[in-house]
C-alpha positions, 0 to 999 in steps of 0.5 A, spaced: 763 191 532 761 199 534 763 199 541 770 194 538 772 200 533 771 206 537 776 203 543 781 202 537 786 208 536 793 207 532 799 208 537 801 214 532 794 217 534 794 216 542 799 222 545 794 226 541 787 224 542 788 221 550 785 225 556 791 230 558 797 227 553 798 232 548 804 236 546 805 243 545 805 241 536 799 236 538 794 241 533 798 242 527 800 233 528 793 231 529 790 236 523 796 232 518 794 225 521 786 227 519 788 231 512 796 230 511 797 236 510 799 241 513 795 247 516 797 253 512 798 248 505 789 247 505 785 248 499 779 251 501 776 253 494 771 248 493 766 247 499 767 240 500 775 241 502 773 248 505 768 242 510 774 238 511 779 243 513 775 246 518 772 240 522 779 238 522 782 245 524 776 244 531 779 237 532 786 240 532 784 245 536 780 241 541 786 236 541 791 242 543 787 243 549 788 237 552 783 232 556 777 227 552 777 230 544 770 228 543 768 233 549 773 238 548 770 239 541 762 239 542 760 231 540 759 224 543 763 220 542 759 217 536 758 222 533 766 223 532 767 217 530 762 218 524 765 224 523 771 220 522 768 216 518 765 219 514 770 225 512 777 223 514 777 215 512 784 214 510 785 216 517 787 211 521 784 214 527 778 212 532 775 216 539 776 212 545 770 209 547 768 213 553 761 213 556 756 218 551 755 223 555 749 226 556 746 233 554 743 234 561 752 234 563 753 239 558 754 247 559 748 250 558 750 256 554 753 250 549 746 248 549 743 254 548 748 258 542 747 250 539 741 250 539 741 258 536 746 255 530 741 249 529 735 253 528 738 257 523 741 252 519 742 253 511 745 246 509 742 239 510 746 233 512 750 231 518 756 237 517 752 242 519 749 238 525 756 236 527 758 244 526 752 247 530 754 243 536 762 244 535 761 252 534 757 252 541 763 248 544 769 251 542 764 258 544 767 257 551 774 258 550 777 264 552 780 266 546 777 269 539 772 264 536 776 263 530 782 262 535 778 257 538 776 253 533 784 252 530 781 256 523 787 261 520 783 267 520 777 270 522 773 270 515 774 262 515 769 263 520 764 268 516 764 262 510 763 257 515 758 261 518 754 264 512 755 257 509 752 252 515 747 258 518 746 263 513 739 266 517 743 268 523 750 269 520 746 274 515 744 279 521 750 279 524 750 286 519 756 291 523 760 286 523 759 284 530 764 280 533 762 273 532 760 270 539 758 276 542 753 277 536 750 270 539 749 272 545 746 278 543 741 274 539 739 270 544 738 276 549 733 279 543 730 272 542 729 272 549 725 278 549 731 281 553 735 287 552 742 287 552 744 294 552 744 299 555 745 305 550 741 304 543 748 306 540 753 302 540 758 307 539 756 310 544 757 304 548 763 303 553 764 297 551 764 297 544 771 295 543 769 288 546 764 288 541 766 290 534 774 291 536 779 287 532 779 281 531 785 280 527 792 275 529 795 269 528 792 264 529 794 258 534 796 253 530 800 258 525 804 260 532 806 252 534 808 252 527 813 258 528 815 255 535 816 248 531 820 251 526 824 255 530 826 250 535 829 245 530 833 251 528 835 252 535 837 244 535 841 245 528 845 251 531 847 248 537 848 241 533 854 245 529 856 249 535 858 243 539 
């Protein structure tokens, strides 16, 4: 009965959930198919809604990458469709049913910020479990993590993190950036030290770790890039 639900996936979903089919607007689809809602229209007031809003900003973050949704977004694909399951039921949605990979397959620096993150757990139950992993995951991207895990702004990270790891997050006193202040205890959990100055205003590298963190976020530009090409269409449909 398992393994015949996670094979299953709605045809309006495939394009967006399949290894390498995704659009440019994959993100924003992905997260209205899960929420139906856009984005930008979330109400994040109540901590219920605001678990909802970033776990399907991070799938809709993963599903704008491209490649397997599980893997992109840090969990088996068990773990997604329980996560589906569980938190979007009136999504007619479901992973592929790809092999479950393996921890031993899995980035070991993934592994080690997951770990971190789970140590310093504040919450119970499976979000909080499922975040840690996502966190660390989508900590491997390039870009700012709050960028990186499809949230509209950086502070949407800072409640996520003083709500699901509270202990660690409440460390984080200088308002360091998000993913080098997880190296940063990991280093010191580790007995390294990952300065070399003992100010950090006297550090060359101090923009790196304390710069701004500010912008639009990923979806909020396709959103712009959408809206901006059907006006585009309808100039053009007058103009002919």
């Amino acid at each position: 009965m398992i393994a015949a639900q996670a094979s299953t996936i709605e045809a309006t979903a495939r394009p967006l959930a399949g290894s390498g089919a995704c659009g440019p607007h994959a993100g924003i689809e992905f997260y209205r198919l899960l929420t139906g809602r856009d984005p930008v229209e979330a109400d994040i007031r109540d901590d219920a809604d605001f678990d909802r809003h970033v776990l399907a900003s991070i799938l809709a973050a993963a599903a704008m990458d491209g490649g397997p949704l599980a893997e992109r977004a840090g969990l088996s694909e068990q773990e997604l469709n329980d996560l589906l399951a569980r938190n979007f039921p009136s999504a007619l949605v479901r992973a592929f049913a790809w092999m479950p990979r393996s921890v031993s397959e899995s980035d070991d620096d993934a592994i080690m910020v997951r770990d971190l993150l789970l140590a310093q757990r504040s919450t119970d139950g499976d979000v909080g479990r499922w975040l840690a992993a996502m966190v660390a995951r989508r900590a491997m991207e390039p870009n700012h993590l709050w960028e990186d895990l499809g949230l509209r702004e950086r502070s949407e990270l800072s409640r996520l993190l003083m709500r699901h790891f509270a202990p660690l997050a409440s460390r984080n006193t200088k308002n360091m950036r998000w993913k080098r202040f997880f190296y940063r205890m990991l280093c010191e959990d580790d007995g390294f030290v990952m300065c070399t100055t003992p100010v950090c205003t006297q550090c060359n590298d101090f923009d790196l770790c304390f710069g701004e963190e500010s912008g639009e976020s990923r979806m909020a530009e396709r959103r712009r890039e959408f809206l901006r090409g059907d006006s585009d269409r309808v100039d053009a449909a007058r103009s002919a």
